[in-house]
TORDO-398602 format. One record per residue: residue in one letter; x, y, z of N, C-alpha, C in turn. Coordinates in pm, whole numbers. Layout:
PT  type      nu      nv      nw     cau     cav     caw      cu      cv      cw
PT     a       X       Y       Z       X       Y       Z       X       Y       Z
...
END
This chain:
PT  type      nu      nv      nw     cau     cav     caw      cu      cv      cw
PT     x      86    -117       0       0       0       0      91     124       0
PT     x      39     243     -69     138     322    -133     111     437      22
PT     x     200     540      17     206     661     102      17     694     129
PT     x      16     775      -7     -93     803     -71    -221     768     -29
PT     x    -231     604     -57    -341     496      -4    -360     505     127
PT     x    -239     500     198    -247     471     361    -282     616     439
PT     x    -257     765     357    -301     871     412    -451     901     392
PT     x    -498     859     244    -631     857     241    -705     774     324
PT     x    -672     667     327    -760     564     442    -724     631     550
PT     x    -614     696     636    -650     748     754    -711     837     744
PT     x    -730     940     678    -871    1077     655    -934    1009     676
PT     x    -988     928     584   -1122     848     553   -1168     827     707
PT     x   -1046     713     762   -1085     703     888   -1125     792    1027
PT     x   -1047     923     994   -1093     999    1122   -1223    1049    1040
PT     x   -1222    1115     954   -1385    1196     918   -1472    1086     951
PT     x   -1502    1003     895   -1608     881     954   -1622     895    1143
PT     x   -1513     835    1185   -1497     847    1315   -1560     932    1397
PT     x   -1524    1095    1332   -1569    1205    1383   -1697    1230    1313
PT     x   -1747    1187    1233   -1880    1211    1221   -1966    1109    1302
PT     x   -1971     948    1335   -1985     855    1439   -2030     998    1532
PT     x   -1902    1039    1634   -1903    1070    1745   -1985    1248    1785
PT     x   -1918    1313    1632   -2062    1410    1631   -2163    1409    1637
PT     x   -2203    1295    1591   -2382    1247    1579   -2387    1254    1729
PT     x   -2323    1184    1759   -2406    1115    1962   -2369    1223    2016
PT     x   -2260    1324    2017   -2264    1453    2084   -2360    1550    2034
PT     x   -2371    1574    1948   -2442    1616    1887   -2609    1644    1962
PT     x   -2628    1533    1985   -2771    1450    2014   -2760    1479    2161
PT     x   -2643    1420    2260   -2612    1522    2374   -2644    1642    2415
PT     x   -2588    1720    2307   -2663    1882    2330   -2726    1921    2285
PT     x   -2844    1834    2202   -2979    1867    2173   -3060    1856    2295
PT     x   -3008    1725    2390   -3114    1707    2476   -3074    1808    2607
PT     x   -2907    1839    2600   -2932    1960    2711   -3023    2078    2677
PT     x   -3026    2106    2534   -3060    2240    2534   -3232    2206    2501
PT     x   -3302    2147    2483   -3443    2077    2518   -3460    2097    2670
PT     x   -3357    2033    2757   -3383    2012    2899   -3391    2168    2966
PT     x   -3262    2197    2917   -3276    2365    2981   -3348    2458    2916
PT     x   -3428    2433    2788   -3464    2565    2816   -3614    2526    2828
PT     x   -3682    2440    2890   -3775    2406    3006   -3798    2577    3124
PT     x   -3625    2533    3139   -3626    2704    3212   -3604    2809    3215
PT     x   -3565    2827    3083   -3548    2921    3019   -3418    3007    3016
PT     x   -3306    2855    3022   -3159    2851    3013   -3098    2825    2866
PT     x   -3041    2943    2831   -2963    2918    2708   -2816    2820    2733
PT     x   -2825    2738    2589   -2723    2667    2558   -2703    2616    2454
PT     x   -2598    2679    2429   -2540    2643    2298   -2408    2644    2266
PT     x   -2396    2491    2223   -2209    2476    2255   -2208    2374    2167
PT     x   -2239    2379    2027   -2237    2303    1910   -2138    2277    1882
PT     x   -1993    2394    1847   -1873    2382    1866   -1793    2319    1930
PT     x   -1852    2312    2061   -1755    2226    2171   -1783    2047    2144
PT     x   -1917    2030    2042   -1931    1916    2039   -1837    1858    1902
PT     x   -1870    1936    1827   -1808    1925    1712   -1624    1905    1752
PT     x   -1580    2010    1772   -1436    1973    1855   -1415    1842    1935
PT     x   -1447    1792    2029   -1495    1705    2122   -1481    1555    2029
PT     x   -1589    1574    1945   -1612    1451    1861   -1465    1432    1805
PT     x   -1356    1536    1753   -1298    1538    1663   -1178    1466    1738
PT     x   -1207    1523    1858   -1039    1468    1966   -1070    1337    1984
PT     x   -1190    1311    2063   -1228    1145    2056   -1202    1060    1961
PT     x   -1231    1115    1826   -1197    1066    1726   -1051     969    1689
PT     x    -975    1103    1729    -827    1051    1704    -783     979    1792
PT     x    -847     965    1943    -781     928    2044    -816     770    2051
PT     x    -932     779    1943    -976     631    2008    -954     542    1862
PT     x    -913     611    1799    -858     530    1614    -715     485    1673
PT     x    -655     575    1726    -482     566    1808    -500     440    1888
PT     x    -587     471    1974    -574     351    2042    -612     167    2034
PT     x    -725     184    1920    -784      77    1840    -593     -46    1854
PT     x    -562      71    1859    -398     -30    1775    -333    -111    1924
PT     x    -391     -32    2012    -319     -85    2143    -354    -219    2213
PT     x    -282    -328    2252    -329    -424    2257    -340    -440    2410
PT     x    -453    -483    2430    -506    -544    2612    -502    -651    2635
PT     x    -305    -734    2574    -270    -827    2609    -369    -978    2586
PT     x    -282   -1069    2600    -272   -1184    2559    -419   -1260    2621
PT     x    -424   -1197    2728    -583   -1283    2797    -713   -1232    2766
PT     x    -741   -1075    2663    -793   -1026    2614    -847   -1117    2458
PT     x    -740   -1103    2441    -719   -1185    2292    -792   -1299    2310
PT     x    -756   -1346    2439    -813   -1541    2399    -988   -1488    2481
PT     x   -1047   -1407    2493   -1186   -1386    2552   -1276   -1385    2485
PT     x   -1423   -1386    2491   -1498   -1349    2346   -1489   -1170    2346
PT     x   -1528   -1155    2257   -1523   -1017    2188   -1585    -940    2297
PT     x   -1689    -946    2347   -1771    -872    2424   -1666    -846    2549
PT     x   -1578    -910    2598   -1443    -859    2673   -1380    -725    2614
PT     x   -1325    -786    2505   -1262    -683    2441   -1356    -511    2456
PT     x   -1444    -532    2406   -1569    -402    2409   -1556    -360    2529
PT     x   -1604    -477    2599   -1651    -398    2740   -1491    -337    2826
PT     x   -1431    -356    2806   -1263    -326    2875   -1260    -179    2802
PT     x   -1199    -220    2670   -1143     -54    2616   -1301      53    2646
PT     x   -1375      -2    2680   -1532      98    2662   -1505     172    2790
PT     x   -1460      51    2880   -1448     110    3040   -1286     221    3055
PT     x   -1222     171    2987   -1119     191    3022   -1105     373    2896
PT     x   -1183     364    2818   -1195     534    2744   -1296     610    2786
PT     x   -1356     566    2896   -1488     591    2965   -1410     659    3102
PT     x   -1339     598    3174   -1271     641    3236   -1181     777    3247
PT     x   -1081     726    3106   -1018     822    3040   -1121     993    3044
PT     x   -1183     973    2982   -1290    1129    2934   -1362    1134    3075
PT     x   -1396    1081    3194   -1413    1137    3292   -1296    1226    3383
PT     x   -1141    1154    3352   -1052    1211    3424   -1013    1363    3314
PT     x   -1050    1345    3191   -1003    1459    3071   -1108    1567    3149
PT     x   -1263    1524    3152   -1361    1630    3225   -1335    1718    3333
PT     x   -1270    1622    3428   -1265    1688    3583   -1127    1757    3568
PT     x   -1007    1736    3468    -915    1816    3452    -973    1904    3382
PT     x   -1031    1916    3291   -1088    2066    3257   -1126    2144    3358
PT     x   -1186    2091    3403   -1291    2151    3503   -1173    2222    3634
PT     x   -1035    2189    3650    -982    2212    3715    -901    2322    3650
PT     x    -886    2308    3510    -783    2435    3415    -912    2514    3429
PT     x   -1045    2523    3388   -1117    2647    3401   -1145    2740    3575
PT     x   -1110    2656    3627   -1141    2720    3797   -1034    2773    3868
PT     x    -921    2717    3797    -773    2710    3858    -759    2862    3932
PT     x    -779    2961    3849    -751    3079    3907    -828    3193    4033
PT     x    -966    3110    3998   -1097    3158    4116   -1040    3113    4195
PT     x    -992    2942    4207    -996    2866    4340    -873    2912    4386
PT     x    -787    2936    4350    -648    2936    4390    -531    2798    4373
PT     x    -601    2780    4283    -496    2626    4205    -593    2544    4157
PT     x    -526    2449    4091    -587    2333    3990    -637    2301    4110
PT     x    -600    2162    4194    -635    2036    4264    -724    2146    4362
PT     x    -748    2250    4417    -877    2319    4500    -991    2347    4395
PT     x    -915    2363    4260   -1037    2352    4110   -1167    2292    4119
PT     x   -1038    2143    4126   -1096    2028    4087   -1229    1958    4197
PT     x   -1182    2010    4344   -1261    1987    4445   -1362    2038    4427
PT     x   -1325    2196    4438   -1414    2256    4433   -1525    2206    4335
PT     x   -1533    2207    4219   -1573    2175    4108   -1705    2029    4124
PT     x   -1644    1924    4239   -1675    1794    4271   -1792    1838    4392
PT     x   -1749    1974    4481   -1813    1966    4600   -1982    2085    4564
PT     x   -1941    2116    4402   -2052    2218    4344   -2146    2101    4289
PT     x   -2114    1996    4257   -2194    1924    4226   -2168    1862    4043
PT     x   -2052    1938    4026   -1996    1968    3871   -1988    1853    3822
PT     x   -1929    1726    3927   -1865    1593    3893   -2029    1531    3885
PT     x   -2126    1562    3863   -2275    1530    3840   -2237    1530    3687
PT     x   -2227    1663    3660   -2175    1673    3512   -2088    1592    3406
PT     x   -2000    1576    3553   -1902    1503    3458   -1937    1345    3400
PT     x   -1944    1282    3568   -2070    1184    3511   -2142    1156    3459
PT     x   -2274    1238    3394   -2395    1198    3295   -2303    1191    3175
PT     x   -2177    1341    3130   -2134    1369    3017   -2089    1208    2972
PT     x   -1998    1167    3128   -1890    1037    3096   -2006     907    3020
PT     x   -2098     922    3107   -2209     791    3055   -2245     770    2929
PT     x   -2299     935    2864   -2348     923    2753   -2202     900    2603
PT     x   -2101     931    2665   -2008     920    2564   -1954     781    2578
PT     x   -1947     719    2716   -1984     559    2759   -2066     459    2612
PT     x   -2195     549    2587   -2275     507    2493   -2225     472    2353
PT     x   -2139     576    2354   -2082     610    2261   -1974     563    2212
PT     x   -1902     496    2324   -1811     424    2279   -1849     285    2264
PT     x   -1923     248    2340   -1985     112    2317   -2006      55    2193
PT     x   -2073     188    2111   -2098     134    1965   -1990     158    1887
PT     x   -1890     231    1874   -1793     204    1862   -1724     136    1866
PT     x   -1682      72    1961   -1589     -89    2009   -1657    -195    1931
PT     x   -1778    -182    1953   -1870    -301    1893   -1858    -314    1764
PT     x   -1868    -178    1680   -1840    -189    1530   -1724    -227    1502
PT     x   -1601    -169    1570   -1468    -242    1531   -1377    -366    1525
PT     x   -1488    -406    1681   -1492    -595    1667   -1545    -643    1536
PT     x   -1673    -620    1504   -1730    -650    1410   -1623    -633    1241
PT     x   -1584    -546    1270   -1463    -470    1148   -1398    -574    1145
PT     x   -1332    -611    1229   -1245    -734    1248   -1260    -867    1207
PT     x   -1380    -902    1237   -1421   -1024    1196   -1480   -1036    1052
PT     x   -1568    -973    1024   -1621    -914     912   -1512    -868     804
PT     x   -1404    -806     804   -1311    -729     743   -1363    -601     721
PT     x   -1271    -533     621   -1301    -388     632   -1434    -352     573
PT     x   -1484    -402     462   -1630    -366     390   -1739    -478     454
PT     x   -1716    -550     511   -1800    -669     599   -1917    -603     600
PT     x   -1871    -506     713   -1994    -434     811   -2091    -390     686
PT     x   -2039    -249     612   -2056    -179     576   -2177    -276     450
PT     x   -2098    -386     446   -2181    -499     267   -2345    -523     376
PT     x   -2306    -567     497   -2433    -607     540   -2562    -528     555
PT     x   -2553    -397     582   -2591    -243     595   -2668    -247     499
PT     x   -2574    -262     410   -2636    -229     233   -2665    -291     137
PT     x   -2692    -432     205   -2731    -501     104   -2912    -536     222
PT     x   -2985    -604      84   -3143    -617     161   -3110    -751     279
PT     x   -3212    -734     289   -3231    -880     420   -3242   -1004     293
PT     x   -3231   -1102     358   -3235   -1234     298   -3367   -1264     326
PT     x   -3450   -1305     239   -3603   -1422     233   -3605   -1477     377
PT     x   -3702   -1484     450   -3700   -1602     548   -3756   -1759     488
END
């Protein structure tokens, strides 16, 4: 496979990726901004989803490559899913509450009083629902890439698009 080939298939691969993960953020801050303005709270942070989707994107194509060892390998698939799901689920809760500690840093008088602070406002509520629903999000993710795997690269994509079979 030429330079060329292998740079286009990685575009290919993050735009897909990041469109995946825009959709479900996306859909995220439709339902905050449904929920809030109940009370007549503006929100709008389309951008931050769009961005968001784009970092996830790369972070979790990067990591696709990383292997969770030898006892992973011999498990059924649904191991595999459920591990990296937990384990990038994790990840974007600790990325949250460090934000949350770079935006406060200077009110509170440092990061780690940020970060408390931030936990004792009720913020880490936030961080949590955010972590769950992108939880969601990775789920179907992992799941499609097992599937990628077994299936090969157009597998998935042939079954999608082709009709159902007769019963």
């Amino acid at each position: 496979m030429s330079m060329k080939q292998k740079l286009v298939r990685e575009i290919k691969a993050v735009v897909l990726t990041t469109a995946y993960f825009a959709a479900w953020f996306g859909l995220l801050i439709l339902l905050k901004e449904l929920i809030l303005a109940e009370y007549d709270v503006r929100f709008r942070h389309l951008s931050v989803a769009i961005i968001g989707a784009l970092i996830v994107a790369k972070v979790v194509l990067v990591l696709e490559y990383v292997s969770l060892g030898s006892w992973v390998r011999r498990q059924p698939a649904w191991v595999d899913v459920g591990l990296r799901t937990m384990i990038y689920s994790v990840c974007v809760f600790v990325v949250l509450l460090v934000e949350k500690g770079f935006e406060g840093r200077h009110e509170a008088g440092g990061f780690i009083k940020a970060v408390q602070q931030a936990i004792a406002q009720g913020n880490a509520d936030h961080a949590i629902a955010t972590t769950l629903a992108v939880g969601v999000a990775l789920i179907g993710f992992n799941a499609a890439s097992v599937l990628r795997k077994h299936l090969g690269e157009h597998g998935l994509r042939h079954i999608f698009l082709t009709p159902l079979p007769d019963d």
